[in-house]
N, C-alpha and C positions, 0 to 999 in steps of 0.2 A: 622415412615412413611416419616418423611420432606425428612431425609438420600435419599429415593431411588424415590419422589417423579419427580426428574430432568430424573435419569433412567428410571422409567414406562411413561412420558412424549415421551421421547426417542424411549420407545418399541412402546407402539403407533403409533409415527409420522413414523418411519420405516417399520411396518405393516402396514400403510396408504399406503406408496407411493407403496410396495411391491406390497399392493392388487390392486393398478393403472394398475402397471405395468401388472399385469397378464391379469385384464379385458383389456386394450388394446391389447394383444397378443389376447384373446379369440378371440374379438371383430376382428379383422383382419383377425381369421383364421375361424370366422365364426361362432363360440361355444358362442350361447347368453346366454344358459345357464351357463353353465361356467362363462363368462363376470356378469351376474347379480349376481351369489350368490361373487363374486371379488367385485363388488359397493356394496353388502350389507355388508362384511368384512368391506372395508375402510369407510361407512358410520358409522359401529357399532367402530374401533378406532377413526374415528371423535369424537363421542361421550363422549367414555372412556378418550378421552384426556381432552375437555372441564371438566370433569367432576374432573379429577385431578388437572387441573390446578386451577379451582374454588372453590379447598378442597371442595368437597364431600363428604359422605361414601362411601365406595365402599361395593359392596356386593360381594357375594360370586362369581358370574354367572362374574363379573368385575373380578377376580382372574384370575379364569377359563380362560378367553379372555387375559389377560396379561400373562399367563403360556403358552398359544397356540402363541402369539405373540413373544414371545420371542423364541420357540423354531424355530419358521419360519425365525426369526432374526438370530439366533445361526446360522441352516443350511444354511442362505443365507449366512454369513460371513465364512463358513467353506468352500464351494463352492467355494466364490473368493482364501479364502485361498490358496486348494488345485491348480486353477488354476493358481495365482500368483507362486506357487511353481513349479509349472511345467514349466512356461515359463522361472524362472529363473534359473532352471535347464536345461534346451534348448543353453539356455544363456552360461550359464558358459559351460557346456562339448562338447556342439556343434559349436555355434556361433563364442565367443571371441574365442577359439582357431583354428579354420580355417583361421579368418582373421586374427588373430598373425601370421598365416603360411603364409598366402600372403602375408604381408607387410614386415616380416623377411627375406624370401625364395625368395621370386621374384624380379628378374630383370627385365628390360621395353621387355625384349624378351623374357620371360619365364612368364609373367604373365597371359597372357592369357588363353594359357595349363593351368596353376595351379588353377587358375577362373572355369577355365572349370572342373580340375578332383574334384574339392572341390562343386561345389556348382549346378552339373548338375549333 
């Protein structure tokens, strides 16, 4: 257990801040219910973390909550993932090669037009 004791720490503190994050979205868009069972999420990883960090037992239902935690962890890093992938696919096939064409291509009298047919 010591091995993954820093990672379920980890899972925790990251399902903490995640269920923040939602109860404030709830909480903004209005949805108290929503918002409450988000504070009772991040209350119950408050817990489960003291409770690792103070070597406790864990029991089963602790498991349970570190398996549901991680898997909200996984899909929230899969999320950035995919999005980080797509901007830098934007990037490369779009972006950097239009402005390689303006800076290559254009003259102080032709830049304009090319600003314009590239990026309007």
């Amino acid at each position: 257990m010591n091995q993954y004791k820093e990672l379920f720490a980890q899972i925790c503190k990251t399902t903490r801040s995640l269920a923040e994050q939602v109860a404030d979205y709830d909480t903004t868009n209005h949805d108290e219910k929503g918002a409450n069972a988000a504070l009772v999420m991040r209350d119950d990883f408050d817990h489960l973390a003291e409770k690792i960090t103070n070597n406790e037992q864990l029991d089963k239902n602790d498991y349970v909550k570190l398996l549901l935690g991680s898997m909200v962890v996984s899909n929230n890093l899969q999320d950035r993932k995919d999005m980080l992938e797509k901007a830098l696919n934007n990037y490369k096939i779009d972006v950097i090669p239009k402005l390689e064409r303006v800076v290559n291509e254009s003259t102080d009298q032709t830049l304009k037009e090319l600003v314009d047919e590239l990026f309007n």
